[in-house]
mmJSON file of the N, C-alpha and C atoms, coordinates in Angstrom:
{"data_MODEL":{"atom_site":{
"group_PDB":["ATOM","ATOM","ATOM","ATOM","ATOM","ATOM","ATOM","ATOM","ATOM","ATOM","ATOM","ATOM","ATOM","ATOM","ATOM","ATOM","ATOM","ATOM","ATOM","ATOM","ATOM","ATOM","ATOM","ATOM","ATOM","ATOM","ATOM","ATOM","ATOM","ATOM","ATOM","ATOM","ATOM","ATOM","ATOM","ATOM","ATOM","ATOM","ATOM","ATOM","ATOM","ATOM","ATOM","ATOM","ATOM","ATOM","ATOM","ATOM","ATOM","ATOM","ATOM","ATOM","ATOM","ATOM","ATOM","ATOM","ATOM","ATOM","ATOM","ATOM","ATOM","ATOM","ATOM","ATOM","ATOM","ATOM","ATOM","ATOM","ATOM","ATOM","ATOM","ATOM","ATOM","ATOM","ATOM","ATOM","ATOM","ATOM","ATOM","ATOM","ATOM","ATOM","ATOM","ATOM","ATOM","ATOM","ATOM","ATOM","ATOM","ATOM","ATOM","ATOM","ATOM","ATOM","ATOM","ATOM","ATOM","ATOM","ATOM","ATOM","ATOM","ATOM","ATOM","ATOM","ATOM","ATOM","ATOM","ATOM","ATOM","ATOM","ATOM","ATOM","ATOM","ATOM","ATOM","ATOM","ATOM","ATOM","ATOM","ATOM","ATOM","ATOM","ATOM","ATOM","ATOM","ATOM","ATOM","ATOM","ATOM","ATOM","ATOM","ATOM","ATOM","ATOM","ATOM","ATOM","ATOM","ATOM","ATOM","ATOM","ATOM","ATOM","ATOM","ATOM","ATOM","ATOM","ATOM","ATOM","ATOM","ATOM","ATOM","ATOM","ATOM","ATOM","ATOM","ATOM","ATOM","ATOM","ATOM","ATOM","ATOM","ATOM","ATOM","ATOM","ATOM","ATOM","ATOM","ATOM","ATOM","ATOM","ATOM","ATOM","ATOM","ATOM","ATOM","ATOM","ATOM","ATOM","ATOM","ATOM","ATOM","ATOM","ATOM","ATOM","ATOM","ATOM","ATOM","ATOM","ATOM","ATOM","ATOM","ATOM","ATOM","ATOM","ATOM","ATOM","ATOM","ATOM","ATOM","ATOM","ATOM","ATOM","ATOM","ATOM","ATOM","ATOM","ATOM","ATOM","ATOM","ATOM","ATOM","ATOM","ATOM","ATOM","ATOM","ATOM","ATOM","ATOM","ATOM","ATOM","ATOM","ATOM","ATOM","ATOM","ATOM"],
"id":[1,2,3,4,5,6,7,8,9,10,11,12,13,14,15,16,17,18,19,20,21,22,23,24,25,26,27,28,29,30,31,32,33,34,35,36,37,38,39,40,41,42,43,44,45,46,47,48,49,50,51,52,53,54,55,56,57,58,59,60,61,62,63,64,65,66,67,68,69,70,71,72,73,74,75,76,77,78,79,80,81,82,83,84,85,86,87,88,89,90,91,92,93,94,95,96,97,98,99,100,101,102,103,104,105,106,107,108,109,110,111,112,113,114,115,116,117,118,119,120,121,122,123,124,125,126,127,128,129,130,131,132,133,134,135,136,137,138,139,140,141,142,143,144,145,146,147,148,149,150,151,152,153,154,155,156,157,158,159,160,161,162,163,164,165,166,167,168,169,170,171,172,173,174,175,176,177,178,179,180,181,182,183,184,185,186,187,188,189,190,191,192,193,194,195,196,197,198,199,200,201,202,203,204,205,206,207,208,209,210,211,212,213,214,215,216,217,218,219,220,221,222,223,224,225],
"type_symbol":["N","C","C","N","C","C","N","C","C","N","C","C","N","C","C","N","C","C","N","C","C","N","C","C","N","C","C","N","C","C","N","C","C","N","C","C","N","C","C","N","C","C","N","C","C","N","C","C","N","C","C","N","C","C","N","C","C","N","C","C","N","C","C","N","C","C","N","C","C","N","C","C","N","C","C","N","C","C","N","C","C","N","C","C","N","C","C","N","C","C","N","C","C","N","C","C","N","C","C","N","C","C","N","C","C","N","C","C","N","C","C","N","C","C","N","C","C","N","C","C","N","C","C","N","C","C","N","C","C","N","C","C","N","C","C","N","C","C","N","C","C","N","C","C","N","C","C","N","C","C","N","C","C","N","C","C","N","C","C","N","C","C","N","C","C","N","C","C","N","C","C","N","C","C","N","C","C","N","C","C","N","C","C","N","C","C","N","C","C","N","C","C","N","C","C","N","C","C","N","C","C","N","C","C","N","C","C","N","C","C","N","C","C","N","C","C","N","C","C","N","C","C","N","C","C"],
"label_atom_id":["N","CA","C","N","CA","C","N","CA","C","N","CA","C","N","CA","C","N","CA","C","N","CA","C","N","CA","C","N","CA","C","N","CA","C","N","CA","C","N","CA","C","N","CA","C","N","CA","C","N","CA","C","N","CA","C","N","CA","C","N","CA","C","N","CA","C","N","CA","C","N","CA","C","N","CA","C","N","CA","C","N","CA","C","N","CA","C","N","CA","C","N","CA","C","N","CA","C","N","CA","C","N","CA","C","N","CA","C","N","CA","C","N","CA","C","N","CA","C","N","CA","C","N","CA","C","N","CA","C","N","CA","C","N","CA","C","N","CA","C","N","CA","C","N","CA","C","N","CA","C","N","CA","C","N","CA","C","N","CA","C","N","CA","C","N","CA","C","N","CA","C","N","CA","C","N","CA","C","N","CA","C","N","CA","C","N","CA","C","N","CA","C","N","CA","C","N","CA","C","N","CA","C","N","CA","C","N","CA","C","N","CA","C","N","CA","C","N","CA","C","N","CA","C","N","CA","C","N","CA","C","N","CA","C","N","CA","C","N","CA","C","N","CA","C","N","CA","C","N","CA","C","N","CA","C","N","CA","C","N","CA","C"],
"label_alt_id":[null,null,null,null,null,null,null,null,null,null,null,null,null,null,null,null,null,null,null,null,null,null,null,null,null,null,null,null,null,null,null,null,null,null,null,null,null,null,null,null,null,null,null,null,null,null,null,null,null,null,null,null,null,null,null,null,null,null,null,null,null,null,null,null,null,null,null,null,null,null,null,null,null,null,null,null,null,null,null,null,null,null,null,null,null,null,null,null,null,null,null,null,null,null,null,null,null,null,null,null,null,null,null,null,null,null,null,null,null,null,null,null,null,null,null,null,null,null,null,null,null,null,null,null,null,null,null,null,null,null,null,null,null,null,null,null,null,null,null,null,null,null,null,null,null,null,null,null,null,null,null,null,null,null,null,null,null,null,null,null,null,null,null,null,null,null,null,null,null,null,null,null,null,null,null,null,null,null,null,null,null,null,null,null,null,null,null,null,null,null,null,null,null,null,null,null,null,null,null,null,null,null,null,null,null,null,null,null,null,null,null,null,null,null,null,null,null,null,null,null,null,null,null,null,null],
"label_comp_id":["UNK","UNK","UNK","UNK","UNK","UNK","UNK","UNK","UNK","UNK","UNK","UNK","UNK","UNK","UNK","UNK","UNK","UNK","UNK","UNK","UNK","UNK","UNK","UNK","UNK","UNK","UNK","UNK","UNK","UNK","UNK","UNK","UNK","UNK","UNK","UNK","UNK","UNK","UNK","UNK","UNK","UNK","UNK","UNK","UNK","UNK","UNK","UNK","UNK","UNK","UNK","UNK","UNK","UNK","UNK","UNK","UNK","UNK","UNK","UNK","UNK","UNK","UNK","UNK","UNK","UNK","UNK","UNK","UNK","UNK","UNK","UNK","UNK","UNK","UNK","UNK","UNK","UNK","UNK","UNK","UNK","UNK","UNK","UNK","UNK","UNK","UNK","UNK","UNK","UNK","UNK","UNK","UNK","UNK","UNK","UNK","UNK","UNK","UNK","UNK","UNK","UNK","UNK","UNK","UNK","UNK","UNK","UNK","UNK","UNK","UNK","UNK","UNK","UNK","UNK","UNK","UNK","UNK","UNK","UNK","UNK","UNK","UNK","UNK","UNK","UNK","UNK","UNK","UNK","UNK","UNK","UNK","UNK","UNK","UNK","UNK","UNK","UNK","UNK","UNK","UNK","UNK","UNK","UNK","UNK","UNK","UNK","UNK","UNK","UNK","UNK","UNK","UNK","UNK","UNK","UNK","UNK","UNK","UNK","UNK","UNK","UNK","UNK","UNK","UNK","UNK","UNK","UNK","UNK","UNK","UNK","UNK","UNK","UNK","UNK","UNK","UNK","UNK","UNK","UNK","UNK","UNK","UNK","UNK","UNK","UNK","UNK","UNK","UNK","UNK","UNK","UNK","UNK","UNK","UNK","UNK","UNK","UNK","UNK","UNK","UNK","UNK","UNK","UNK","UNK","UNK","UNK","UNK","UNK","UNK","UNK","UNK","UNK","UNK","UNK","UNK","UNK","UNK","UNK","UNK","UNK","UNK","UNK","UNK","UNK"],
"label_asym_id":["A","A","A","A","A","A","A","A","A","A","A","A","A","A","A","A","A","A","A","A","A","A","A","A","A","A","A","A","A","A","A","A","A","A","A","A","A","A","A","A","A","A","A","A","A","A","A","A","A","A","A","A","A","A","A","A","A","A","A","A","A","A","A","A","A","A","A","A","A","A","A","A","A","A","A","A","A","A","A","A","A","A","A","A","A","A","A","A","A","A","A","A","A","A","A","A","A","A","A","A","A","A","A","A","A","A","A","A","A","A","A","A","A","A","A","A","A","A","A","A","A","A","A","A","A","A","A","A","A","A","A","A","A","A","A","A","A","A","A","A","A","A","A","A","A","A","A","A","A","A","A","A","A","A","A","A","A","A","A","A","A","A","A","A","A","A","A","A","A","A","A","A","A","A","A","A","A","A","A","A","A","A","A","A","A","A","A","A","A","A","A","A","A","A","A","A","A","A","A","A","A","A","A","A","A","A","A","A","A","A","A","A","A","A","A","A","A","A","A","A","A","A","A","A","A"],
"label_entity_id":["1","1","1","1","1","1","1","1","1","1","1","1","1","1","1","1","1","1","1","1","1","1","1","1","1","1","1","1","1","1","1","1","1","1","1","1","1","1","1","1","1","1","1","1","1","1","1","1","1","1","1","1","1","1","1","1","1","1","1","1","1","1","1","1","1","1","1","1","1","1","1","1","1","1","1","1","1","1","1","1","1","1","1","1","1","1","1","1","1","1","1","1","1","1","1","1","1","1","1","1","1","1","1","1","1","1","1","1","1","1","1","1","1","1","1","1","1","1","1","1","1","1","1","1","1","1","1","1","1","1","1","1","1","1","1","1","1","1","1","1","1","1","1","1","1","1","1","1","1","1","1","1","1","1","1","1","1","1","1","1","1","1","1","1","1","1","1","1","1","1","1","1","1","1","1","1","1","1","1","1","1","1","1","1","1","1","1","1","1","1","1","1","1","1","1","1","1","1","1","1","1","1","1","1","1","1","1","1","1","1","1","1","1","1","1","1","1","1","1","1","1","1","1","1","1"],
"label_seq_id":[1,1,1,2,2,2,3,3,3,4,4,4,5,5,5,6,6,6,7,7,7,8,8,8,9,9,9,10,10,10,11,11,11,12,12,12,13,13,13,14,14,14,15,15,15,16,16,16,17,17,17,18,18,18,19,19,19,20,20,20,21,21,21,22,22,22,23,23,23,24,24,24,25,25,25,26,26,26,27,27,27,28,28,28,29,29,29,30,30,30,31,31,31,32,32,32,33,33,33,34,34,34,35,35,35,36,36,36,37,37,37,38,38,38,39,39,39,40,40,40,41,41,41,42,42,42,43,43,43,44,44,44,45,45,45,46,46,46,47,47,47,48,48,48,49,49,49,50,50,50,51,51,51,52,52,52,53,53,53,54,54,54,55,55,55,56,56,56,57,57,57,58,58,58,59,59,59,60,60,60,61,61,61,62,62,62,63,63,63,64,64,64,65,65,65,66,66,66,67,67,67,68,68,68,69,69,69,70,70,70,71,71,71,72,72,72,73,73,73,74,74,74,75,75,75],
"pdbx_PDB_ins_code":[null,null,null,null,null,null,null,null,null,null,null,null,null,null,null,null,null,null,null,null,null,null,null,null,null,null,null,null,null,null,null,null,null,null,null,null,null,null,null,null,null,null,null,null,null,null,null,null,null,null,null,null,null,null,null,null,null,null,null,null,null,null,null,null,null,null,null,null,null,null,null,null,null,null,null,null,null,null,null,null,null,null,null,null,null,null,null,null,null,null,null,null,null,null,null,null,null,null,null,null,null,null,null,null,null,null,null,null,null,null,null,null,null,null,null,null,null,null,null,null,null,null,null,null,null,null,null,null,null,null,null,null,null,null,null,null,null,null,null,null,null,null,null,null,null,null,null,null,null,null,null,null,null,null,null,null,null,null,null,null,null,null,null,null,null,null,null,null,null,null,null,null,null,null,null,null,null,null,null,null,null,null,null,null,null,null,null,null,null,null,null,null,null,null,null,null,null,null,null,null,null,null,null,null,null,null,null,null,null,null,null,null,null,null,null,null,null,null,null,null,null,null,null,null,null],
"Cartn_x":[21.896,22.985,23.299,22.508,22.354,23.099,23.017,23.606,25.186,25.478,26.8,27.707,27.083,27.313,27.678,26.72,26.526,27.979,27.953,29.465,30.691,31.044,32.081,31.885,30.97,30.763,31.139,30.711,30.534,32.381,32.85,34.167,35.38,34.688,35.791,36.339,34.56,34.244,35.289,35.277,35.802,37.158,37.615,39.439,39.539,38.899,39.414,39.121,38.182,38.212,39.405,40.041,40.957,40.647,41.288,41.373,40.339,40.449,40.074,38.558,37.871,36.094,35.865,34.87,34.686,33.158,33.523,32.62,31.692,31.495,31.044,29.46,28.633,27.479,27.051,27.665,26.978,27.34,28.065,27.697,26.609,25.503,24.196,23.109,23.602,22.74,22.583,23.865,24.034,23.703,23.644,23.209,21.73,20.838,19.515,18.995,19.671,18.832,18.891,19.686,20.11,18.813,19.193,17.881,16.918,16.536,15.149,14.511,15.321,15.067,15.792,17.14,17.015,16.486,16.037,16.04,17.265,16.856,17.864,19.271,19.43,20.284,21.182,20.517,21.289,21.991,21.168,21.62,22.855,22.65,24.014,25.483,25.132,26.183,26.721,25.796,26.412,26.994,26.526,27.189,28.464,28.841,30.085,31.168,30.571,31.308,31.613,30.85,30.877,31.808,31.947,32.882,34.298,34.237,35.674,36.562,35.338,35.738,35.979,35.569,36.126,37.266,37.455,38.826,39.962,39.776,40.845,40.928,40.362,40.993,41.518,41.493,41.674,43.383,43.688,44.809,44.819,46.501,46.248,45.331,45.512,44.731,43.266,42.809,41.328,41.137,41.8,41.658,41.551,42.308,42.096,41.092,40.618,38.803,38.086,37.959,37.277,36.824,37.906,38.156,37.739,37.916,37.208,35.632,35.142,34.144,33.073,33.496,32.942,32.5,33.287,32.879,34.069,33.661,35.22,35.785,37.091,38.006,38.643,38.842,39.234,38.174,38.445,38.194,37.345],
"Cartn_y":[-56.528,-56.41,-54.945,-54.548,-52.58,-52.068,-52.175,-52.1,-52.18,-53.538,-53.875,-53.015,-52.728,-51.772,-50.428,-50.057,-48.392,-48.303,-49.437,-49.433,-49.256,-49.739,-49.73,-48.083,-47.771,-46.963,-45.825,-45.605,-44.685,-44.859,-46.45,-46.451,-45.589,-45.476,-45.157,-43.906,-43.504,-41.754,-40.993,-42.034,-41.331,-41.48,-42.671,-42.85,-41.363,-41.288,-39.577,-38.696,-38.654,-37.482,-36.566,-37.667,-37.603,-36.673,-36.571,-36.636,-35.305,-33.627,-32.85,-32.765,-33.688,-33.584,-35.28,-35.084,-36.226,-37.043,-37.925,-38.931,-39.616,-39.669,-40.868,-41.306,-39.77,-39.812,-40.063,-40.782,-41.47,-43.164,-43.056,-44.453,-44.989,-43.955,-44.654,-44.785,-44.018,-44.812,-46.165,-47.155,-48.59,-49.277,-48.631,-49.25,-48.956,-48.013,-47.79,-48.527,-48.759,-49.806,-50.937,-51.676,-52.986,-53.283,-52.309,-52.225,-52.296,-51.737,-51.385,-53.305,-53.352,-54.664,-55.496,-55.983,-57.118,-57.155,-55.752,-56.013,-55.852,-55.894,-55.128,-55.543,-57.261,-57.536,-57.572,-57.372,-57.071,-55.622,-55.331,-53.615,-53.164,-53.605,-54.128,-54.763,-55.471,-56.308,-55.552,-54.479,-53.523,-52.458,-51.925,-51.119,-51.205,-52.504,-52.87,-53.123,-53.69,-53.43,-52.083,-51.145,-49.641,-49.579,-49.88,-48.873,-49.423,-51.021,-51.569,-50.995,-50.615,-50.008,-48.708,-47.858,-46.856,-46.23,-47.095,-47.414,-48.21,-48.942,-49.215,-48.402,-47.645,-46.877,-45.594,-45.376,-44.383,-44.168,-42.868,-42.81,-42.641,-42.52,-42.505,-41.584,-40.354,-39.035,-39.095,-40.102,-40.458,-41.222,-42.606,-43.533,-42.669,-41.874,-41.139,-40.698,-39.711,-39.354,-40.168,-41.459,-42.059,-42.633,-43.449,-43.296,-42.14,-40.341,-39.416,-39.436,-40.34,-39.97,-40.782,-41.916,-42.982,-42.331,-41.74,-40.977,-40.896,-40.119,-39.49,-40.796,-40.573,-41.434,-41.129,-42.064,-41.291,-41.183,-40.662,-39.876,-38.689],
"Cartn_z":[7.085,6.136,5.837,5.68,5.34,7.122,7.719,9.118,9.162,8.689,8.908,7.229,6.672,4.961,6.205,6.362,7.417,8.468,9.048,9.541,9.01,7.707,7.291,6.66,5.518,5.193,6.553,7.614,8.866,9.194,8.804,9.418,9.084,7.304,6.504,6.293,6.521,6.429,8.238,9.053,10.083,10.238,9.98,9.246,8.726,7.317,6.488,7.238,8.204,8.348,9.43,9.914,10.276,12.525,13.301,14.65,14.698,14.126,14.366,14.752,13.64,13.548,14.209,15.213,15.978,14.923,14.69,14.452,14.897,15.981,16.686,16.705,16.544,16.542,15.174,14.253,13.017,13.426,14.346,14.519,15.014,15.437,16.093,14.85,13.905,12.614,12.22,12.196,12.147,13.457,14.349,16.179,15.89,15.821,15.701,14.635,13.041,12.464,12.835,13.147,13.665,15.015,15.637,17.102,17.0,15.426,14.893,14.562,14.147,13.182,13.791,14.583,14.972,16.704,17.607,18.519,19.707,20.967,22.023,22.19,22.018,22.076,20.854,19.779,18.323,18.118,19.185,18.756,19.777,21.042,21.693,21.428,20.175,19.264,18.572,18.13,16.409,17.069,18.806,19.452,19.759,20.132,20.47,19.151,18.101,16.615,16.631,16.771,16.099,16.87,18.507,19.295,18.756,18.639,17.625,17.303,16.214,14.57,15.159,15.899,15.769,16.137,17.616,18.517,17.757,17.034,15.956,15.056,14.397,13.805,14.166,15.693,15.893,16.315,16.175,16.551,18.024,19.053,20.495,20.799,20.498,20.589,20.737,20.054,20.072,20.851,21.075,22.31,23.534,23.759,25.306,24.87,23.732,23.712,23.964,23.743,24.04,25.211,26.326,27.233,27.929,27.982,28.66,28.622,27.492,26.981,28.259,28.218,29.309,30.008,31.08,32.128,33.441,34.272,35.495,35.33,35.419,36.106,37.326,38.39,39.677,40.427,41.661,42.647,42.399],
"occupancy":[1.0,1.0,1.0,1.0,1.0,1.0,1.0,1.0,1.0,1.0,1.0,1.0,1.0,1.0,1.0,1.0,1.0,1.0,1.0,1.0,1.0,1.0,1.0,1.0,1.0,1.0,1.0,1.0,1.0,1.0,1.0,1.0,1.0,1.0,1.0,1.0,1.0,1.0,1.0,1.0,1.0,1.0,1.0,1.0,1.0,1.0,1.0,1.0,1.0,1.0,1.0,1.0,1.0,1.0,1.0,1.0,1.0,1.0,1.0,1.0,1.0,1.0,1.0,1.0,1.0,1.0,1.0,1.0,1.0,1.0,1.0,1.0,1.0,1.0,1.0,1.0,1.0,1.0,1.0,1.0,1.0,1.0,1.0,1.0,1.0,1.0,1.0,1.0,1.0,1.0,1.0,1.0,1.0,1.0,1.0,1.0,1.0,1.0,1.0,1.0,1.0,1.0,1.0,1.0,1.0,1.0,1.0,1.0,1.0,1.0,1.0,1.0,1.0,1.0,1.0,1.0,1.0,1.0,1.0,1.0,1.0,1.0,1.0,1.0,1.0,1.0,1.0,1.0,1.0,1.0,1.0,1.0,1.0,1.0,1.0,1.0,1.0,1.0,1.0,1.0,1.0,1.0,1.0,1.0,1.0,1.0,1.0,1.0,1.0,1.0,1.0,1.0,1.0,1.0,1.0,1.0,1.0,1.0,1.0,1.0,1.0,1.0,1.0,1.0,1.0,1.0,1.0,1.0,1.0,1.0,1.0,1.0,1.0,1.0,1.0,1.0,1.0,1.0,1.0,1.0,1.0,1.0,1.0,1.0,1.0,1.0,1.0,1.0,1.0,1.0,1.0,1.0,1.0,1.0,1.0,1.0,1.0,1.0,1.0,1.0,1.0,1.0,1.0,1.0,1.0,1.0,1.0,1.0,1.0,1.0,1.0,1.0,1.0,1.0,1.0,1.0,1.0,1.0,1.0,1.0,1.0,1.0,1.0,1.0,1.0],
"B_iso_or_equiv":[0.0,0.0,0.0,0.0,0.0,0.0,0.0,0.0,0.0,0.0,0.0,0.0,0.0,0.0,0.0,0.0,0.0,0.0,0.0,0.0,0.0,0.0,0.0,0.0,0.0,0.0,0.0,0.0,0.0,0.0,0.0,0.0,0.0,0.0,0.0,0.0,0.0,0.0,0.0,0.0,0.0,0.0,0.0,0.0,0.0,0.0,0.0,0.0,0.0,0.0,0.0,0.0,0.0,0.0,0.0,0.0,0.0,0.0,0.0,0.0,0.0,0.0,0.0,0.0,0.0,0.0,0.0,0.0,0.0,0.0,0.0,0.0,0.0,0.0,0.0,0.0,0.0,0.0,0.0,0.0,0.0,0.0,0.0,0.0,0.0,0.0,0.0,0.0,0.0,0.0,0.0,0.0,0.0,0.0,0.0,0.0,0.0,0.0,0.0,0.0,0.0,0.0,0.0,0.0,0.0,0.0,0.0,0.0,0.0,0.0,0.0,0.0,0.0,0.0,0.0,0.0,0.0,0.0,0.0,0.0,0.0,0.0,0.0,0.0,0.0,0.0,0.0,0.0,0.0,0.0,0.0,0.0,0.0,0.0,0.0,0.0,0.0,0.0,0.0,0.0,0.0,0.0,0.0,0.0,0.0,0.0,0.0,0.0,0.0,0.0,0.0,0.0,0.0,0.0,0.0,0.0,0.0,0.0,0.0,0.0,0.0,0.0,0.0,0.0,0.0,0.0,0.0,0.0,0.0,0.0,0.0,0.0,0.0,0.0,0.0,0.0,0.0,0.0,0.0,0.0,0.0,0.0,0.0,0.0,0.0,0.0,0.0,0.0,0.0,0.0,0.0,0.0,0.0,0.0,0.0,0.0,0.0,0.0,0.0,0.0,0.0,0.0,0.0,0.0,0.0,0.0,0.0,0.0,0.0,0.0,0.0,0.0,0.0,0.0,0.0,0.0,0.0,0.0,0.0,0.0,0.0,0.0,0.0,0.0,0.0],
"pdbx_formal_charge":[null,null,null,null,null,null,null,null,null,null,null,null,null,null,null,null,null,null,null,null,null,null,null,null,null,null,null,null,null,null,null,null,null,null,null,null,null,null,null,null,null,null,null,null,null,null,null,null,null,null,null,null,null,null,null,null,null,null,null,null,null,null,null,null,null,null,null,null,null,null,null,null,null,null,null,null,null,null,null,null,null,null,null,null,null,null,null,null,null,null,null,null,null,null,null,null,null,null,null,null,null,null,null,null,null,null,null,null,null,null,null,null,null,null,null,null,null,null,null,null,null,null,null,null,null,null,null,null,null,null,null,null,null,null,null,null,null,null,null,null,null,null,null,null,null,null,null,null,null,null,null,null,null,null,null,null,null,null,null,null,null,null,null,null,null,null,null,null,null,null,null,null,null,null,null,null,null,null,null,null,null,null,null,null,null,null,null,null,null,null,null,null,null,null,null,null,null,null,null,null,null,null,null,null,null,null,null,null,null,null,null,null,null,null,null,null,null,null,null,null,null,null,null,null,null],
"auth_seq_id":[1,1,1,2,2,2,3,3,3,4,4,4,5,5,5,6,6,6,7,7,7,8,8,8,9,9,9,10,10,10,11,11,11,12,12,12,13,13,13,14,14,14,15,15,15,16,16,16,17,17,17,18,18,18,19,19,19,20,20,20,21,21,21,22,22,22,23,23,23,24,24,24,25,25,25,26,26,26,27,27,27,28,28,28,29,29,29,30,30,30,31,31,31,32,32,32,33,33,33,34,34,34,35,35,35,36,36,36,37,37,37,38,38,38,39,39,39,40,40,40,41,41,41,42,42,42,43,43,43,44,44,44,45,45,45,46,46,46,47,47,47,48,48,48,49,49,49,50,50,50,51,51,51,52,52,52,53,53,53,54,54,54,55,55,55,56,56,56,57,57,57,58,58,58,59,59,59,60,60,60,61,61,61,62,62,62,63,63,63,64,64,64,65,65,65,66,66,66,67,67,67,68,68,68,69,69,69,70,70,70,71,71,71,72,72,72,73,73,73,74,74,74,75,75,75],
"auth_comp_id":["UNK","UNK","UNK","UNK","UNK","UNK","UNK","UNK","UNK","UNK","UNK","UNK","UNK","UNK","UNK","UNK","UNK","UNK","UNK","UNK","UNK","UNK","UNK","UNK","UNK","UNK","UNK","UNK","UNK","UNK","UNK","UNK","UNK","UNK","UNK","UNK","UNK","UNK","UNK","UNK","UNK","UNK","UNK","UNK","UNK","UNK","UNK","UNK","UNK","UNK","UNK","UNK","UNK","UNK","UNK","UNK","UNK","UNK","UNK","UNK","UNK","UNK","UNK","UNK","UNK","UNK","UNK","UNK","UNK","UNK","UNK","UNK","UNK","UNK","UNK","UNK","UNK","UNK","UNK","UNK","UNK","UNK","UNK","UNK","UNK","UNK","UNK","UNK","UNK","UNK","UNK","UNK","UNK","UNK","UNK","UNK","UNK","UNK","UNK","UNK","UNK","UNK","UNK","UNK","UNK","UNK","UNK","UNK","UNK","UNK","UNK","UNK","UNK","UNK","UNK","UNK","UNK","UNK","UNK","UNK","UNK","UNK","UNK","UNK","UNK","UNK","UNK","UNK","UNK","UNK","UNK","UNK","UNK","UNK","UNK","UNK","UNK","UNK","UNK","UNK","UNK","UNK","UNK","UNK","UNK","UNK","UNK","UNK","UNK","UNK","UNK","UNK","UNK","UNK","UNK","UNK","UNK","UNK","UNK","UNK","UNK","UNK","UNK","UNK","UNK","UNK","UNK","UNK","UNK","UNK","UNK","UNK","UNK","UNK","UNK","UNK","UNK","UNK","UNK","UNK","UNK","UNK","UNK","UNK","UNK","UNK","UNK","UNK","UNK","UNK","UNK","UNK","UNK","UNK","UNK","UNK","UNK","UNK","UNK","UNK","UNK","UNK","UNK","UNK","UNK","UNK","UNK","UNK","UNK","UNK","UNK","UNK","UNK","UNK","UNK","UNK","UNK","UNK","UNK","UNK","UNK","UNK","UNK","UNK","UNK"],
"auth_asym_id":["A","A","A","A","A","A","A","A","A","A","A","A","A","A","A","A","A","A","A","A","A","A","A","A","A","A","A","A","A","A","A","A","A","A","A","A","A","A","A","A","A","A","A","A","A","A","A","A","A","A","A","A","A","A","A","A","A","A","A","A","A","A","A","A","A","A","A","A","A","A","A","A","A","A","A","A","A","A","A","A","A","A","A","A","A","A","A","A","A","A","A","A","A","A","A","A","A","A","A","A","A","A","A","A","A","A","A","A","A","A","A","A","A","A","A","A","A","A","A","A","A","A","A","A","A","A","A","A","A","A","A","A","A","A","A","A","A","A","A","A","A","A","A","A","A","A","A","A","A","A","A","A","A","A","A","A","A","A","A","A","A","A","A","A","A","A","A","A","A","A","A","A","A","A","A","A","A","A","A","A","A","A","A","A","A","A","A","A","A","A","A","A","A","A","A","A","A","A","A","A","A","A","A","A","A","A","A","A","A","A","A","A","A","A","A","A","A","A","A","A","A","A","A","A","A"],
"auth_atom_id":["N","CA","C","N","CA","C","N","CA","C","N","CA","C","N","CA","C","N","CA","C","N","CA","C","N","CA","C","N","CA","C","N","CA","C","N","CA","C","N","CA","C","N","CA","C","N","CA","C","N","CA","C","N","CA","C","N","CA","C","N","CA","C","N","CA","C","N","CA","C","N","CA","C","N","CA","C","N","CA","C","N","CA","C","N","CA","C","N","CA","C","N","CA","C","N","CA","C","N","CA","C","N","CA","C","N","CA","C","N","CA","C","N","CA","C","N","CA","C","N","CA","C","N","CA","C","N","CA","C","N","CA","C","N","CA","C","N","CA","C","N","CA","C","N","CA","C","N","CA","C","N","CA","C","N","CA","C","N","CA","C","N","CA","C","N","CA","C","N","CA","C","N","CA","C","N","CA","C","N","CA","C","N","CA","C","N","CA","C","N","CA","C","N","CA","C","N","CA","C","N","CA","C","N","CA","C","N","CA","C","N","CA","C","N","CA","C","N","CA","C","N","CA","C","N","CA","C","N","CA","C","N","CA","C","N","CA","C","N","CA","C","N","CA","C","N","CA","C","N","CA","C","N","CA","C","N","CA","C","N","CA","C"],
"pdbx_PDB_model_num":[1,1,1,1,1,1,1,1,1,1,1,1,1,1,1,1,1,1,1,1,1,1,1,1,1,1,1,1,1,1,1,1,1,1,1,1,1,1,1,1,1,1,1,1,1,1,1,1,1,1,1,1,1,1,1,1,1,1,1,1,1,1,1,1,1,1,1,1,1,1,1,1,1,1,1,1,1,1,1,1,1,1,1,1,1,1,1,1,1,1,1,1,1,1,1,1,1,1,1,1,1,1,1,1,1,1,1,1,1,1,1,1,1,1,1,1,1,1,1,1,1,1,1,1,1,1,1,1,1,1,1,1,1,1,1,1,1,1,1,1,1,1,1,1,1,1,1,1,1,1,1,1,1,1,1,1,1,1,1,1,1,1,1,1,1,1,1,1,1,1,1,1,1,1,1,1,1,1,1,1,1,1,1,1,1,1,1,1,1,1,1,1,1,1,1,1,1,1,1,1,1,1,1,1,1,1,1,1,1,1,1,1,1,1,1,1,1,1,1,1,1,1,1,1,1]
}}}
């Protein structure tokens, strides 16, 4: 429950903070407790929420960050 709190909390803080300052690495605070306590495949679950939440709130500008982030595209 404290996990899925850490998300929104992590969500809201990265909405304000708006495109300039990247967020992303507080989302492994709510992925690492969740992992801690429910285990590999739980923590896989809260990973894929986090990436959600963060890709929805992001503007286009960030979707392509994100997307680069993955890894090469192409050739």
């Amino acid at each position: 429950m404290v996990a899925v709190a850490l998300i929104g909390v992590v969500g809201i803080a990265d909405n304000l903070t708006g495109v300039e300052i990247s967020f992303s690495i507080f989302y492994l605070l709510p992925v690492s407790l969740a992992g801690w306590i429910g285990g590999r495949w739980i923590s896989f679950v809260f990973a894929v929420i986090c990436a959600g939440v963060s890709v929805e709130r992001a503007p286009a500008a960030r979707q392509i960050q994100a997307v680069e982030r993955t890894g090469p595209i192409g050739p």
